[in-house]
C-alpha positions as CSV (number, residue, x, y, z in Angstrom):
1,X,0.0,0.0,0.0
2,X,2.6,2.4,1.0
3,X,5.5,1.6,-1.4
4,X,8.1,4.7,-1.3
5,X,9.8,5.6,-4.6
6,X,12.0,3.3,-6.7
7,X,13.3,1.4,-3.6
8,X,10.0,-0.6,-3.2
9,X,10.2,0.3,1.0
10,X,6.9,-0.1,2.9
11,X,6.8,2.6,5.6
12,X,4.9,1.1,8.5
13,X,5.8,3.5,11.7
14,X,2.4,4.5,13.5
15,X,2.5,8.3,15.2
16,X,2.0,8.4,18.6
17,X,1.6,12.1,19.4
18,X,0.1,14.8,17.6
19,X,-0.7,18.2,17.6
20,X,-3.7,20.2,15.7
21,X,-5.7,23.3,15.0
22,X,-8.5,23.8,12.8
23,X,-6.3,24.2,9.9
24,X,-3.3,21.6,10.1
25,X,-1.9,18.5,12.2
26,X,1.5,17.2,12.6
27,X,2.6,13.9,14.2
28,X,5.6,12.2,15.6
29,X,6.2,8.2,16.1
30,X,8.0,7.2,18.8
31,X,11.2,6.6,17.1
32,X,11.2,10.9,16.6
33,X,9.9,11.5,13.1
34,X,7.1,13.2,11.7
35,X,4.2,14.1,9.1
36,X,2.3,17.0,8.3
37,X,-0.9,17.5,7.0
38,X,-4.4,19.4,6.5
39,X,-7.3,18.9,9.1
40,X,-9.6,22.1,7.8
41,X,-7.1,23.4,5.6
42,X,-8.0,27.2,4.1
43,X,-11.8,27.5,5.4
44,X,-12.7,29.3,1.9
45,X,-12.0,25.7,0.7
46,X,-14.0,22.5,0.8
47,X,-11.0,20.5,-1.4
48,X,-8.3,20.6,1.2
49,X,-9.8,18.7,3.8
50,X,-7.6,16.0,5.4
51,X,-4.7,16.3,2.7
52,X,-1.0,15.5,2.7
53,X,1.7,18.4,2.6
54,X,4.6,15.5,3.9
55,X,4.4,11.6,2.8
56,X,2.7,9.5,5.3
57,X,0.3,11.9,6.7
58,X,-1.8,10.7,8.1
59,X,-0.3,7.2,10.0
60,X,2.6,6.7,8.5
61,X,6.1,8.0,9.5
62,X,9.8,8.5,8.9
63,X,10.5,9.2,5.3
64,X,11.5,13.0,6.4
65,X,14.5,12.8,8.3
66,X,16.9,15.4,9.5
67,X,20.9,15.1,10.3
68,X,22.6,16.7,12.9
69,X,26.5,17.0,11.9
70,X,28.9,17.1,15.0
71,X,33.0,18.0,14.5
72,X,35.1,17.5,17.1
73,X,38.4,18.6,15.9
74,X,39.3,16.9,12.8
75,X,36.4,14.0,13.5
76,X,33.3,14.6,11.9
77,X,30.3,12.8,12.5
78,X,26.7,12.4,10.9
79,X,23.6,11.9,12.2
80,X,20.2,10.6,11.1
81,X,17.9,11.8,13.9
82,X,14.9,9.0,14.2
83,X,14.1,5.8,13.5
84,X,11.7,4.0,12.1
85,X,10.6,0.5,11.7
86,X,12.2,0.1,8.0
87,X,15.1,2.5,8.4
88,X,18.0,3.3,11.7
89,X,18.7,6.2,13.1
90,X,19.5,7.9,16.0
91,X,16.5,7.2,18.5
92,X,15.5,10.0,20.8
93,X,16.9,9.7,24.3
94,X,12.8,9.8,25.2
95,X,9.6,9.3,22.9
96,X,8.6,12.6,21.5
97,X,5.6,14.2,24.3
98,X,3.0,16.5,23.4
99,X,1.5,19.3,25.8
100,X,0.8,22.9,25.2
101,X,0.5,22.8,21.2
102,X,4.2,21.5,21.2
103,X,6.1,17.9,20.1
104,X,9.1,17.9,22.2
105,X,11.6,15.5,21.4
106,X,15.3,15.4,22.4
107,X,18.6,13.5,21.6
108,X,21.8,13.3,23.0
109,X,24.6,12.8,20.4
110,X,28.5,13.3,21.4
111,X,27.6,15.3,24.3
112,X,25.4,17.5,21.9
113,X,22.0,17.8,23.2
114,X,18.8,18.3,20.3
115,X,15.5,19.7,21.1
116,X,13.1,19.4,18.1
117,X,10.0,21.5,18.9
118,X,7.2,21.7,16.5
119,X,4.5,23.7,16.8
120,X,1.8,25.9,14.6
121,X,2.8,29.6,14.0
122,X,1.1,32.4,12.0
123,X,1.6,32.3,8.0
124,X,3.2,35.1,6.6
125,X,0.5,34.2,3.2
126,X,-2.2,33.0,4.6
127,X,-2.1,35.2,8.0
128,X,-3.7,32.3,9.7
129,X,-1.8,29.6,11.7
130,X,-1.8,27.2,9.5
131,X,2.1,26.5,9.1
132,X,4.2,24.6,11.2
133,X,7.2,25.9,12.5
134,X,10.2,22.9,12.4
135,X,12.4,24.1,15.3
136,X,15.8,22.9,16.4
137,X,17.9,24.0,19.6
138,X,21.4,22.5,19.3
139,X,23.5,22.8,22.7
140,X,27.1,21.9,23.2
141,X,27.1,20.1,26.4
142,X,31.0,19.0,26.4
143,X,34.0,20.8,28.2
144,X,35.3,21.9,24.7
145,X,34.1,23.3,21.8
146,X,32.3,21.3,19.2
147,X,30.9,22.9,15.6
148,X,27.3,21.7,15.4
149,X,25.0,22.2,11.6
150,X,21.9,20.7,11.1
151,X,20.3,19.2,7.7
152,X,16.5,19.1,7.0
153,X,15.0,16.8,4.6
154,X,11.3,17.1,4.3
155,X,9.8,14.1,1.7
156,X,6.9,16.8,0.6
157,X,3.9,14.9,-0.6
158,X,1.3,17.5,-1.6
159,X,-2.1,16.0,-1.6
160,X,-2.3,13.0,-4.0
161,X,0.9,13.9,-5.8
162,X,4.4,13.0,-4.4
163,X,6.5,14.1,-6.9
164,X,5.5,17.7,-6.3
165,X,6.6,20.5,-8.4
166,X,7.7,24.2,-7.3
167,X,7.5,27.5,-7.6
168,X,10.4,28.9,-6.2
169,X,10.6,32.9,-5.7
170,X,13.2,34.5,-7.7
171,X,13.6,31.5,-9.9
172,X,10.1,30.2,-11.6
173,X,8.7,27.0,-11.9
174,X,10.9,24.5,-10.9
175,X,10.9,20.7,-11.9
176,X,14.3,19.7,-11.8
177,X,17.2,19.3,-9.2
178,X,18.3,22.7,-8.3
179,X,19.8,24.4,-5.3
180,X,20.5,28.2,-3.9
181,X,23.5,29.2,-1.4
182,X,24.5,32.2,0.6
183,X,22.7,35.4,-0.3
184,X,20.3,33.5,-3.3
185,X,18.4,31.7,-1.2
186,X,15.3,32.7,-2.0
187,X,12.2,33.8,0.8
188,X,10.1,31.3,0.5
189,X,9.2,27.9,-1.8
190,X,5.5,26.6,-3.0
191,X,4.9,22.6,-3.8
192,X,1.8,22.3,-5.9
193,X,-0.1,19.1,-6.0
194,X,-0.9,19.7,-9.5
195,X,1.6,19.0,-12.0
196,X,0.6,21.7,-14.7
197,X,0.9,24.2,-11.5
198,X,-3.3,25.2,-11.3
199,X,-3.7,27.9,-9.0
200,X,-7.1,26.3,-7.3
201,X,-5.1,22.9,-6.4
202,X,-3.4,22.4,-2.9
203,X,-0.5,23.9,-2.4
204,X,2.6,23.9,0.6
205,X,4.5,26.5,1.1
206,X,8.0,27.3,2.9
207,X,9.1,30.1,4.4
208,X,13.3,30.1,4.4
209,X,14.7,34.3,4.9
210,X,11.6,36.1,7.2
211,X,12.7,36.9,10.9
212,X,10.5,34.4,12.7
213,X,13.0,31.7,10.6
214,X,16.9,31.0,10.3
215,X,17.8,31.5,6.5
216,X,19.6,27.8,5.4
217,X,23.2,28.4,4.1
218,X,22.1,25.7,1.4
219,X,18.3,25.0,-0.4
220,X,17.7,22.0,-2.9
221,X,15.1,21.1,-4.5
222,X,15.8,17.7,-5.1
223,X,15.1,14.2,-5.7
224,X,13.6,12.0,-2.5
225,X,15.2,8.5,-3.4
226,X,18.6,10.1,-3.9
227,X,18.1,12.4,-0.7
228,X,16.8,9.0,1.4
229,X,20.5,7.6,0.3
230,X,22.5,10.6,2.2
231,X,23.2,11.1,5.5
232,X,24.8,14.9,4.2
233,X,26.3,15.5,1.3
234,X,23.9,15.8,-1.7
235,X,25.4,16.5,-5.0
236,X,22.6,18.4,-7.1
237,X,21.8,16.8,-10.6
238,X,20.5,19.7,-12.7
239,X,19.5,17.4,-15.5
240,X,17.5,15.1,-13.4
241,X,13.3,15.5,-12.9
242,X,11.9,15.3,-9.3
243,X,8.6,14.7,-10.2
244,X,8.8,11.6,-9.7
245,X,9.2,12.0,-5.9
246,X,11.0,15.5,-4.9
247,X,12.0,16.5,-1.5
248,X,13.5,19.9,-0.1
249,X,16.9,19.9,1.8
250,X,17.9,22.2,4.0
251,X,21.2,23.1,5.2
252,X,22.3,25.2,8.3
253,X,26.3,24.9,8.1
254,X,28.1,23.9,11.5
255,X,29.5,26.6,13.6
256,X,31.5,26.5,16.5
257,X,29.7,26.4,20.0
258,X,31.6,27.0,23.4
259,X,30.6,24.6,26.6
260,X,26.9,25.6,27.5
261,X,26.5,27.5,24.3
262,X,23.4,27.0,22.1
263,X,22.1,27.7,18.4
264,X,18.9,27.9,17.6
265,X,17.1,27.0,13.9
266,X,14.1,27.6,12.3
267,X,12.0,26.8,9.3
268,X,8.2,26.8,8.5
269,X,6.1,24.7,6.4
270,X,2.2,24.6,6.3
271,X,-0.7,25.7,3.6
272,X,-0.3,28.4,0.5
273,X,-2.5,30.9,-0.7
Protein backbone atom coordinates (compact mmCIF):
# COMPACT_ATOMS: atom_id res chain seq x y z
CA UNK A 1 0.00 0.00 0.00
CA UNK A 2 2.55 2.41 1.02
CA UNK A 3 5.51 1.65 -1.44
CA UNK A 4 8.12 4.67 -1.31
CA UNK A 5 9.82 5.61 -4.58
CA UNK A 6 11.97 3.33 -6.68
CA UNK A 7 13.31 1.39 -3.63
CA UNK A 8 10.00 -0.56 -3.23
CA UNK A 9 10.16 0.33 0.96
CA UNK A 10 6.85 -0.08 2.87
CA UNK A 11 6.81 2.57 5.62
CA UNK A 12 4.87 1.06 8.47
CA UNK A 13 5.82 3.46 11.73
CA UNK A 14 2.44 4.52 13.48
CA UNK A 15 2.52 8.32 15.19
CA UNK A 16 2.02 8.35 18.61
CA UNK A 17 1.62 12.06 19.44
CA UNK A 18 0.13 14.81 17.56
CA UNK A 19 -0.75 18.23 17.64
CA UNK A 20 -3.74 20.22 15.75
CA UNK A 21 -5.71 23.33 14.97
CA UNK A 22 -8.48 23.81 12.83
CA UNK A 23 -6.28 24.23 9.94
CA UNK A 24 -3.27 21.55 10.13
CA UNK A 25 -1.91 18.48 12.24
CA UNK A 26 1.46 17.21 12.58
CA UNK A 27 2.56 13.94 14.23
CA UNK A 28 5.55 12.21 15.55
CA UNK A 29 6.17 8.23 16.10
CA UNK A 30 8.01 7.21 18.76
CA UNK A 31 11.21 6.64 17.07
CA UNK A 32 11.15 10.90 16.62
CA UNK A 33 9.90 11.51 13.07
CA UNK A 34 7.09 13.20 11.73
CA UNK A 35 4.23 14.09 9.05
CA UNK A 36 2.27 16.96 8.34
CA UNK A 37 -0.90 17.52 6.98
CA UNK A 38 -4.45 19.41 6.46
CA UNK A 39 -7.33 18.93 9.10
CA UNK A 40 -9.65 22.10 7.85
CA UNK A 41 -7.14 23.40 5.60
CA UNK A 42 -7.96 27.15 4.08
CA UNK A 43 -11.78 27.54 5.40
CA UNK A 44 -12.66 29.25 1.88
CA UNK A 45 -11.97 25.70 0.66
CA UNK A 46 -14.03 22.47 0.80
CA UNK A 47 -10.98 20.53 -1.45
CA UNK A 48 -8.31 20.57 1.22
CA UNK A 49 -9.79 18.65 3.77
CA UNK A 50 -7.59 16.04 5.40
CA UNK A 51 -4.67 16.27 2.73
CA UNK A 52 -0.96 15.47 2.74
CA UNK A 53 1.75 18.40 2.61
CA UNK A 54 4.59 15.47 3.88
CA UNK A 55 4.42 11.58 2.79
CA UNK A 56 2.73 9.50 5.33
CA UNK A 57 0.33 11.90 6.74
CA UNK A 58 -1.78 10.69 8.15
CA UNK A 59 -0.30 7.18 10.04
CA UNK A 60 2.61 6.67 8.51
CA UNK A 61 6.10 8.03 9.49
CA UNK A 62 9.79 8.54 8.90
CA UNK A 63 10.46 9.16 5.27
CA UNK A 64 11.47 13.00 6.41
CA UNK A 65 14.47 12.81 8.32
CA UNK A 66 16.86 15.41 9.46
CA UNK A 67 20.87 15.05 10.29
CA UNK A 68 22.60 16.69 12.89
CA UNK A 69 26.53 17.01 11.87
CA UNK A 70 28.86 17.14 15.03
CA UNK A 71 33.04 18.00 14.48
CA UNK A 72 35.15 17.48 17.07
CA UNK A 73 38.44 18.60 15.85
CA UNK A 74 39.28 16.88 12.82
CA UNK A 75 36.36 14.00 13.55
CA UNK A 76 33.28 14.56 11.89
CA UNK A 77 30.28 12.78 12.50
CA UNK A 78 26.69 12.43 10.94
CA UNK A 79 23.62 11.88 12.18
CA UNK A 80 20.17 10.57 11.09
CA UNK A 81 17.86 11.76 13.87
CA UNK A 82 14.94 8.97 14.25
CA UNK A 83 14.08 5.76 13.47
CA UNK A 84 11.73 4.03 12.08
CA UNK A 85 10.59 0.53 11.73
CA UNK A 86 12.20 0.10 7.96
CA UNK A 87 15.12 2.54 8.42
CA UNK A 88 18.02 3.27 11.72
CA UNK A 89 18.71 6.20 13.06
CA UNK A 90 19.49 7.90 16.04
CA UNK A 91 16.50 7.21 18.48
CA UNK A 92 15.52 10.04 20.80
CA UNK A 93 16.92 9.66 24.33
CA UNK A 94 12.77 9.81 25.21
CA UNK A 95 9.63 9.28 22.94
CA UNK A 96 8.56 12.55 21.46
CA UNK A 97 5.61 14.25 24.29
CA UNK A 98 3.01 16.46 23.39
CA UNK A 99 1.47 19.34 25.76
CA UNK A 100 0.81 22.87 25.24
CA UNK A 101 0.45 22.78 21.19
CA UNK A 102 4.16 21.47 21.25
CA UNK A 103 6.06 17.93 20.14
CA UNK A 104 9.09 17.89 22.20
CA UNK A 105 11.60 15.52 21.35
CA UNK A 106 15.27 15.37 22.43
CA UNK A 107 18.56 13.46 21.65
CA UNK A 108 21.77 13.34 22.99
CA UNK A 109 24.58 12.82 20.39
CA UNK A 110 28.50 13.31 21.40
CA UNK A 111 27.59 15.34 24.34
CA UNK A 112 25.40 17.49 21.92
CA UNK A 113 21.95 17.80 23.22
CA UNK A 114 18.85 18.27 20.29
CA UNK A 115 15.50 19.75 21.15
CA UNK A 116 13.06 19.39 18.15
CA UNK A 117 10.00 21.48 18.92
CA UNK A 118 7.23 21.73 16.51
CA UNK A 119 4.54 23.66 16.82
CA UNK A 120 1.83 25.90 14.57
CA UNK A 121 2.81 29.55 14.00
CA UNK A 122 1.10 32.38 11.98
CA UNK A 123 1.57 32.25 7.96
CA UNK A 124 3.22 35.15 6.59
CA UNK A 125 0.55 34.24 3.23
CA UNK A 126 -2.16 33.03 4.61
CA UNK A 127 -2.12 35.18 8.00
CA UNK A 128 -3.67 32.30 9.66
CA UNK A 129 -1.83 29.60 11.67
CA UNK A 130 -1.84 27.23 9.47
CA UNK A 131 2.07 26.50 9.05
CA UNK A 132 4.21 24.60 11.15
CA UNK A 133 7.17 25.95 12.45
CA UNK A 134 10.16 22.92 12.43
CA UNK A 135 12.43 24.12 15.29
CA UNK A 136 15.81 22.87 16.42
CA UNK A 137 17.92 24.00 19.65
CA UNK A 138 21.42 22.53 19.31
CA UNK A 139 23.47 22.76 22.71
CA UNK A 140 27.11 21.86 23.22
CA UNK A 141 27.07 20.10 26.39
CA UNK A 142 30.98 19.00 26.42
CA UNK A 143 33.97 20.84 28.16
CA UNK A 144 35.28 21.89 24.71
CA UNK A 145 34.14 23.34 21.82
CA UNK A 146 32.27 21.26 19.19
CA UNK A 147 30.88 22.86 15.63
CA UNK A 148 27.26 21.66 15.41
CA UNK A 149 25.04 22.15 11.63
CA UNK A 150 21.90 20.68 11.09
CA UNK A 151 20.29 19.24 7.69
CA UNK A 152 16.45 19.09 7.03
CA UNK A 153 14.95 16.79 4.61
CA UNK A 154 11.34 17.12 4.27
CA UNK A 155 9.78 14.13 1.70
CA UNK A 156 6.92 16.79 0.60
CA UNK A 157 3.95 14.88 -0.65
CA UNK A 158 1.32 17.53 -1.58
CA UNK A 159 -2.08 16.03 -1.62
CA UNK A 160 -2.28 13.01 -4.03
CA UNK A 161 0.94 13.85 -5.84
CA UNK A 162 4.40 13.01 -4.38
CA UNK A 163 6.46 14.15 -6.89
CA UNK A 164 5.48 17.68 -6.35
CA UNK A 165 6.59 20.54 -8.41
CA UNK A 166 7.66 24.17 -7.28
CA UNK A 167 7.54 27.49 -7.65
CA UNK A 168 10.38 28.93 -6.18
CA UNK A 169 10.58 32.87 -5.66
CA UNK A 170 13.20 34.50 -7.69
CA UNK A 171 13.58 31.45 -9.92
CA UNK A 172 10.09 30.23 -11.63
CA UNK A 173 8.70 27.04 -11.88
CA UNK A 174 10.87 24.49 -10.87
CA UNK A 175 10.89 20.75 -11.88
CA UNK A 176 14.29 19.67 -11.82
CA UNK A 177 17.20 19.31 -9.23
CA UNK A 178 18.32 22.72 -8.34
CA UNK A 179 19.78 24.38 -5.31
CA UNK A 180 20.51 28.19 -3.89
CA UNK A 181 23.45 29.20 -1.41
CA UNK A 182 24.48 32.19 0.62
CA UNK A 183 22.68 35.42 -0.31
CA UNK A 184 20.35 33.47 -3.30
CA UNK A 185 18.38 31.67 -1.16
CA UNK A 186 15.27 32.68 -1.99
CA UNK A 187 12.23 33.82 0.77
CA UNK A 188 10.13 31.28 0.54
CA UNK A 189 9.21 27.89 -1.76
CA UNK A 190 5.52 26.56 -3.00
CA UNK A 191 4.93 22.64 -3.84
CA UNK A 192 1.83 22.29 -5.93
CA UNK A 193 -0.08 19.08 -5.97
CA UNK A 194 -0.91 19.71 -9.47
CA UNK A 195 1.65 18.99 -12.05
CA UNK A 196 0.60 21.75 -14.74
CA UNK A 197 0.91 24.20 -11.51
CA UNK A 198 -3.25 25.18 -11.34
CA UNK A 199 -3.70 27.88 -8.99
CA UNK A 200 -7.06 26.30 -7.25
CA UNK A 201 -5.07 22.87 -6.42
CA UNK A 202 -3.42 22.37 -2.90
CA UNK A 203 -0.48 23.89 -2.44
CA UNK A 204 2.56 23.91 0.61
CA UNK A 205 4.52 26.53 1.12
CA UNK A 206 7.98 27.29 2.90
CA UNK A 207 9.12 30.12 4.37
CA UNK A 208 13.32 30.15 4.44
CA UNK A 209 14.69 34.26 4.90
CA UNK A 210 11.65 36.05 7.20
CA UNK A 211 12.73 36.90 10.88
CA UNK A 212 10.55 34.43 12.72
CA UNK A 213 13.03 31.68 10.56
CA UNK A 214 16.92 31.05 10.34
CA UNK A 215 17.85 31.53 6.51
CA UNK A 216 19.61 27.83 5.42
CA UNK A 217 23.22 28.38 4.13
CA UNK A 218 22.09 25.73 1.39
CA UNK A 219 18.28 25.00 -0.42
CA UNK A 220 17.70 22.02 -2.95
CA UNK A 221 15.10 21.10 -4.47
CA UNK A 222 15.78 17.72 -5.05
CA UNK A 223 15.08 14.21 -5.73
CA UNK A 224 13.58 11.96 -2.49
CA UNK A 225 15.22 8.51 -3.40
CA UNK A 226 18.57 10.10 -3.88
CA UNK A 227 18.11 12.38 -0.70
CA UNK A 228 16.82 8.98 1.44
CA UNK A 229 20.51 7.63 0.35
CA UNK A 230 22.49 10.63 2.23
CA UNK A 231 23.18 11.11 5.52
CA UNK A 232 24.81 14.87 4.20
CA UNK A 233 26.31 15.53 1.27
CA UNK A 234 23.92 15.78 -1.69
CA UNK A 235 25.36 16.52 -5.03
CA UNK A 236 22.61 18.44 -7.07
CA UNK A 237 21.85 16.78 -10.55
CA UNK A 238 20.47 19.73 -12.67
CA UNK A 239 19.46 17.36 -15.45
CA UNK A 240 17.51 15.06 -13.43
CA UNK A 241 13.35 15.52 -12.87
CA UNK A 242 11.94 15.32 -9.33
CA UNK A 243 8.56 14.71 -10.23
CA UNK A 244 8.77 11.56 -9.66
CA UNK A 245 9.23 12.00 -5.91
CA UNK A 246 11.02 15.46 -4.94
CA UNK A 247 11.98 16.46 -1.50
CA UNK A 248 13.46 19.95 -0.08
CA UNK A 249 16.90 19.91 1.78
CA UNK A 250 17.94 22.18 3.96
CA UNK A 251 21.22 23.11 5.21
CA UNK A 252 22.34 25.20 8.30
CA UNK A 253 26.26 24.85 8.07
CA UNK A 254 28.11 23.92 11.46
CA UNK A 255 29.52 26.55 13.57
CA UNK A 256 31.50 26.54 16.51
CA UNK A 257 29.68 26.35 19.98
CA UNK A 258 31.61 26.97 23.36
CA UNK A 259 30.59 24.60 26.56
CA UNK A 260 26.88 25.65 27.49
CA UNK A 261 26.52 27.48 24.32
CA UNK A 262 23.42 26.96 22.13
CA UNK A 263 22.10 27.67 18.37
CA UNK A 264 18.90 27.88 17.56
CA UNK A 265 17.11 26.97 13.90
CA UNK A 266 14.08 27.63 12.32
CA UNK A 267 11.98 26.78 9.31
CA UNK A 268 8.21 26.81 8.49
CA UNK A 269 6.09 24.74 6.41
CA UNK A 270 2.21 24.63 6.25
CA UNK A 271 -0.68 25.74 3.63
CA UNK A 272 -0.32 28.39 0.54
CA UNK A 273 -2.54 30.89 -0.75
Amino acid sequence: LWDKGPEGMDPESPPSVSVQNEYVKAASSTGGRFILGTTGGDPNSSNDNNRRLLFGYADNVGSSFNTARIINGSAVADYRLGNTTWQSGRAPIAAPTASSGRIITVWQLDGVRIEERLYFANNSDTGRPDTMAIEYELRNDNTSARSIGLRMMLDVMVGGNDGAPYFIEGAGRVTQQAQWQGANVPDFWVSYESPTFAADSLKGRGELTSAAVTRPDRFIVGDWPQANQTTWDYTVVPSDAVTNDSAILLYYNPIALAPGQSRTLRTNYGIAR
